[in-house]
C-alpha positions as MATLAB code, in Angstrom:
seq = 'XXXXXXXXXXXXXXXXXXXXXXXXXXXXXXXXXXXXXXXXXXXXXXXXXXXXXXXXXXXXXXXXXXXXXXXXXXXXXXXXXXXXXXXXXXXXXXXXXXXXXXXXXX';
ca = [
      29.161   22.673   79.270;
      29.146   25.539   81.547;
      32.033   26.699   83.159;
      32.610   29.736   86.190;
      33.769   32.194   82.944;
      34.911   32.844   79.730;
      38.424   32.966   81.362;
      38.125   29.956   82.431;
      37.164   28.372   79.301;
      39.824   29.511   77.700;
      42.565   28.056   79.877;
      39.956   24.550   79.540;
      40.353   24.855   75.659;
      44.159   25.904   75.915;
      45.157   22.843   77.876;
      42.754   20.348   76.364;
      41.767   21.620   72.607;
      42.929   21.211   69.570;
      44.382   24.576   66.932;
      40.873   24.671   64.852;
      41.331   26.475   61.497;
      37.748   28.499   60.608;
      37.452   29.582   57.558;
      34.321   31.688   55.980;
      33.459   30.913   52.342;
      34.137   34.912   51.827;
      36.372   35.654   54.394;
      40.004   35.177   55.988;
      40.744   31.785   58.005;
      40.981   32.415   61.995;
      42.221   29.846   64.158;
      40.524   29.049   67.632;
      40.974   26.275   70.107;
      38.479   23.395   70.310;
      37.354   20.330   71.581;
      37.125   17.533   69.015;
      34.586   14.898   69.389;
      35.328   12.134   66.565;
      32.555   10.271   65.570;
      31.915    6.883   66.148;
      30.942    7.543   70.203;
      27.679    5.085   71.312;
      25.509    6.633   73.617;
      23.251    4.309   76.000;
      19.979    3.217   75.365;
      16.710    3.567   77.991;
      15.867    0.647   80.038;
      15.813   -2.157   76.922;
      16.053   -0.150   74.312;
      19.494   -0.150   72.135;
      21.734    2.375   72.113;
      22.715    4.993   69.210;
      25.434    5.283   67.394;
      26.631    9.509   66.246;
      28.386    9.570   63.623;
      28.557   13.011   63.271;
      31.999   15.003   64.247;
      31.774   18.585   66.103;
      34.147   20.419   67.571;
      32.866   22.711   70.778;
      34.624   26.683   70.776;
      33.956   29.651   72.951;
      31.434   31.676   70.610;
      33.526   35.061   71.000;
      36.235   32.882   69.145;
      34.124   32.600   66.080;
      33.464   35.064   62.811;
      29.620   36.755   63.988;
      28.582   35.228   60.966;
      29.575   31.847   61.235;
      27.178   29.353   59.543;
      26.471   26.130   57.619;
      29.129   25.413   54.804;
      32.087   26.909   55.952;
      34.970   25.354   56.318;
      36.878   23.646   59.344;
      40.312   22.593   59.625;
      41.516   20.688   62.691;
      45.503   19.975   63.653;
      46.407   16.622   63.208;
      42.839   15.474   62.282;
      43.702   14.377   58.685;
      39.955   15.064   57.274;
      38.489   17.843   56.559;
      35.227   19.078   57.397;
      32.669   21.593   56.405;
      30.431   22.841   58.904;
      26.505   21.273   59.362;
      25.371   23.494   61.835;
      26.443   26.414   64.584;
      24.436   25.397   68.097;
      25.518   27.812   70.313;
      24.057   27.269   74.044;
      23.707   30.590   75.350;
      26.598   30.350   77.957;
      29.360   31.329   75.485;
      30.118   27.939   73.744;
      29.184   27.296   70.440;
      29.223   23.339   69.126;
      29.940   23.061   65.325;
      28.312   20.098   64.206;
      30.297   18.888   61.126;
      30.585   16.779   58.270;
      33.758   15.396   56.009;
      34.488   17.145   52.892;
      37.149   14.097   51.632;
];
């Protein structure tokens, strides 16, 4: 996802995220905005071939938003997402987003 800045991010995230909840398993919570990609999406398949079904959730944030330590197992709250999640991996793409790839905790 690149966008012309981290400015411009933001106002992306303001107008279209959801308040994400981040919380270390040592530290403090600190709330972010996100995009939230429920699972369930199908993407196609090439030529013949079927297409896959993700199951898992992630939620995309600018990387600045995030602890510097952010990693696998900590925990993720979303508003008015009724699960919560704990976080499978931190995939940051080099352009200042980071996708959290996540998985329920329920």
């Amino acid at each position: 996802m690149t966008v012309e800045s981290l400015s411009d991010l933001a106002v992306y995230l303001a107008d279209f995220g959801k308040v994400v909840t981040y919380t270390r398993a040592s530290g403090a919570p600190v709330t972010m905005q996100g995009i939230y990609d429920a699972p369930g999406g199908v993407s196609s398949g090439w030529q013949d071939s079927p297409g896959i079904v993700e199951n898992m959730p992630r939620i995309v944030v600018r990387t600045t938003d995030l602890p510097h330590d952010a990693a696998e197992g900590d925990a993720v709250s979303i508003a008015g997402v009724a699960t919560p999640y704990q976080v499978r991996a931190v995939v940051p793409d080099g352009t200042g987003v980071t996708r959290l790839d996540l998985t329920s905790t329920a």
